[in-house]
DRENROMAR-563233 format. One record per residue (C-alpha): x, y, z. Coordinates in steps of 0.001 Angstrom, whole numbers, plus 524288, in hexadecimal, padded with zeros to 5 digits. Example, Ala and Ser with C-alpha at 12.3 -4.5 7.8 and 13.67 -1.06 7.14 Angstrom:
<recs>
8300C7EE6C81E78 835667FBDC81BE4 
</recs>
This chain:
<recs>
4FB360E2A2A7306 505810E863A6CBA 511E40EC7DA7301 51D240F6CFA6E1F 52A880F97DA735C 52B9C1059AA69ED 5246210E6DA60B2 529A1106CAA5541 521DF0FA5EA58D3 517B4103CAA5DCD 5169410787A4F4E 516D70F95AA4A6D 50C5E0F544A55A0 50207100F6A4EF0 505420FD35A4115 501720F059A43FC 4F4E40F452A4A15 4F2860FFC2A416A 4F24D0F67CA356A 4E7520EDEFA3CD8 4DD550F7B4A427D 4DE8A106DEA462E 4E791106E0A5011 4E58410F7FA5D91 4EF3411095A6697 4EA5D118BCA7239 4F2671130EA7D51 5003E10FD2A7DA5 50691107A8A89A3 5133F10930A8DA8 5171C102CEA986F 523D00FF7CA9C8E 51FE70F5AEAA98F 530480F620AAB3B 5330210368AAF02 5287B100BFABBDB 5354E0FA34AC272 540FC103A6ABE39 5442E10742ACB87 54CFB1145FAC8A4 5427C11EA7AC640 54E8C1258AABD33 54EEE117EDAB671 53F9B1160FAB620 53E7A12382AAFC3 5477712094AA4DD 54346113F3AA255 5346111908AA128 538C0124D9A9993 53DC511B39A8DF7 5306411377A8FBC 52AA81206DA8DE4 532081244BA8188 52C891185FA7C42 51EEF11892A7E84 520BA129CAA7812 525FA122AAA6D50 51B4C11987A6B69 510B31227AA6C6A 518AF12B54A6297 51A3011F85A58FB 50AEB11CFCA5B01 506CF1296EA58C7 510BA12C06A4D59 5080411F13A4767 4FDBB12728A4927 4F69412360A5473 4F4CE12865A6269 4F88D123ACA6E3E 4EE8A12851A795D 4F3E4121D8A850B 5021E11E01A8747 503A111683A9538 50C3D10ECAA9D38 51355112F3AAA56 513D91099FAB6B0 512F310B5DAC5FB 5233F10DDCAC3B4 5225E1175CAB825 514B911CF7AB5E7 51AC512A5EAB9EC 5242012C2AAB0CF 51CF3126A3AA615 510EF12FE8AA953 51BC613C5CAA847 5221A13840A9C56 517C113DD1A9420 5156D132B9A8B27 50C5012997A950C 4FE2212F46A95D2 4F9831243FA9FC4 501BA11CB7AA887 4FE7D10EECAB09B 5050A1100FABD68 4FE17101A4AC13F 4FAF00FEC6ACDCC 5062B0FF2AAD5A1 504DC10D1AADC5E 4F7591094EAE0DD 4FC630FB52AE673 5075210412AEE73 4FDBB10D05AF2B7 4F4E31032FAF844 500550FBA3AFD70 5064B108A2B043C 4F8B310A1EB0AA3 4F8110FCEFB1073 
</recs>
């Protein structure tokens, strides 16, 4: 697995892989497992809304190469709300954790 901290190794990662095979890119993870833990919800939302720039620049750069991104994901039990507003994120993966309180607040 390839990984990309911004759209100009994005680019390098799918002209590497373009050169091989045809290259499909359908689902794009961007996850930031950090931001669960920012405590400040002012300071969470910032930090996420620079992780979000990111992955809207990636998705531009890979479908400036020509190819389409389908699915861009990421969010956590801490964040999965803002990401899912921002506009960019499509599917979020809030884990576990609201189920585990749920179960534990019923007990």
């Amino acid at each position: 697995m390839h990984r990309a901290s911004d759209s100009t190794q994005v680019l390098s990662h799918i002209a590497m892989g373009s050169s091989q095979a045809d290259v499909l890119l359908p689902y794009q993870q961007a996850y930031h497992g950090g931001l669960q833990h920012v405590r400040k919800p002012e300071d969470r939302r910032a930090a996420v809304g620079q992780v979000t720039e990111r992955a809207a620049a990636a998705v531009a750069a890979i479908e400036q190469a020509g190819l389409r991104v389908q699915v861009v994901t990421g969010g956590g039990s801490g964040s999965y709300k803002i990401e899912a507003g921002s506009g960019v994120y499509n599917e979020v993966q809030p884990g576990e954790m609201h189920c585990c309180w749920l179960i534990i607040s019923l007990c």
